[in-house]
NULOVEX-306019 format. One record per residue (C-alpha): x, y, z; residue in three letters. Coordinates in steps of 0.1 Angstrom, whole numbers. Each point is the difference from the previous one (the first is absolute). Layout:
% NULOVEX-306019
- px_py_pz_code
- X_Y_Z_Ala
...
This chain:
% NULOVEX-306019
- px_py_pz_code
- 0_0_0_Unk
- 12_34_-8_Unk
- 4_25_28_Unk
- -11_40_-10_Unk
- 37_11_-2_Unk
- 6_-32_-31_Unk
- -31_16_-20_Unk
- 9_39_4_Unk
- 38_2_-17_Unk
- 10_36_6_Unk
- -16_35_-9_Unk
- 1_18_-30_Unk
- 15_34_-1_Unk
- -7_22_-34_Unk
- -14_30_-6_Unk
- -31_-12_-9_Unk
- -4_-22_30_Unk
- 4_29_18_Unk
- -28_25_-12_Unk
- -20_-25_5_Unk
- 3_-2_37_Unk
- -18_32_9_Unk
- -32_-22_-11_Unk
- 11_-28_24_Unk
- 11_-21_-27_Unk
- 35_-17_2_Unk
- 16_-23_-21_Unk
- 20_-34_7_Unk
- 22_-29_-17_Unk
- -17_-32_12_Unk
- 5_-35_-9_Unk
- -8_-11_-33_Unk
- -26_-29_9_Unk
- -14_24_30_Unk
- -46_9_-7_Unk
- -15_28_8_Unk
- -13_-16_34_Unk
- 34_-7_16_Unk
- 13_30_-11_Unk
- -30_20_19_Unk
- 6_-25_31_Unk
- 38_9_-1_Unk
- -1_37_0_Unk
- -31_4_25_Unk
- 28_-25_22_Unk
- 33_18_-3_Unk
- -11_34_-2_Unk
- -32_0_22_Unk
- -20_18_-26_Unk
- -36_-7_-14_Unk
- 6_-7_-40_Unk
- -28_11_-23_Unk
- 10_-16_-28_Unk
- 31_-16_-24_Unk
- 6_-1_-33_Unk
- 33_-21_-15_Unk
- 16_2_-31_Unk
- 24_-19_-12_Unk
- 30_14_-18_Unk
- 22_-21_-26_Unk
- 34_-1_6_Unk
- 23_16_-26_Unk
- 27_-11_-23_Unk
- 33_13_8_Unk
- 37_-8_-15_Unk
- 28_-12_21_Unk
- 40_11_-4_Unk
- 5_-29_-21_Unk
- -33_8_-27_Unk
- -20_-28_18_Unk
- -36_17_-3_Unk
- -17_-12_34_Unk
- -36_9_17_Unk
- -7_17_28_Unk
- -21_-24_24_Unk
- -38_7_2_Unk
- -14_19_28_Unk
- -37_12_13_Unk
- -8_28_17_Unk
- -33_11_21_Unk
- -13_35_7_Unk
- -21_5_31_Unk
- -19_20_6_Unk
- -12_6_37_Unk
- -33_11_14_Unk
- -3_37_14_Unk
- -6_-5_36_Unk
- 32_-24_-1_Unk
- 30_17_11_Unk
- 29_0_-25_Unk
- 34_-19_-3_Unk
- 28_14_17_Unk
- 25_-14_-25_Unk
- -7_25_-24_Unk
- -7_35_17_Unk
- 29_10_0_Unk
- 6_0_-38_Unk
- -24_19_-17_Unk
């Protein structure tokens, strides 16, 4: 069984991502074979928030060449934006950067 900390990999930091955080959305790597259930199960238990809802998109991995010529791939990865309901409070993580 996976624990909350296997499914949600790390945050992720743009530009983009960040805008979006005034609207109590936030946006996160998570494991590839993670659903929208554990992903809502494993934010509302690391960060102690109420989640409203999660949307995940999956984002091909590109094709990049080595030193040597060898063209290679990128591996896969999906990522999930939350977005949090108003009376929930927000995640500390992020207040600092926007």
């Amino acid at each position: 069984m996976k624990t909350a900390y296997d499914i949600i990999i790390r945050p992720v930091i743009t530009e983009k991502s960040m805008e979006a955080v005034g609207d109590k959305k936030y946006v996160f790597e998570v494991a590839t074979d993670a659903n929208k259930v554990e992903i809502r199960k494993a934010i509302e238990e690391i960060f102690g928030v109420k989640v409203l809802s999660v949307n995940t998109i999956n984002v091909s991995g590109k094709a990049v060449r080595g030193r040597t010529g060898k063209m290679g791939r990128k591996p896969d990865r999906k990522k999930a934006i939350i977005r949090l309901t108003e009376d929930s409070k927000t995640i500390e993580m992020f207040e600092g950067m926007v």
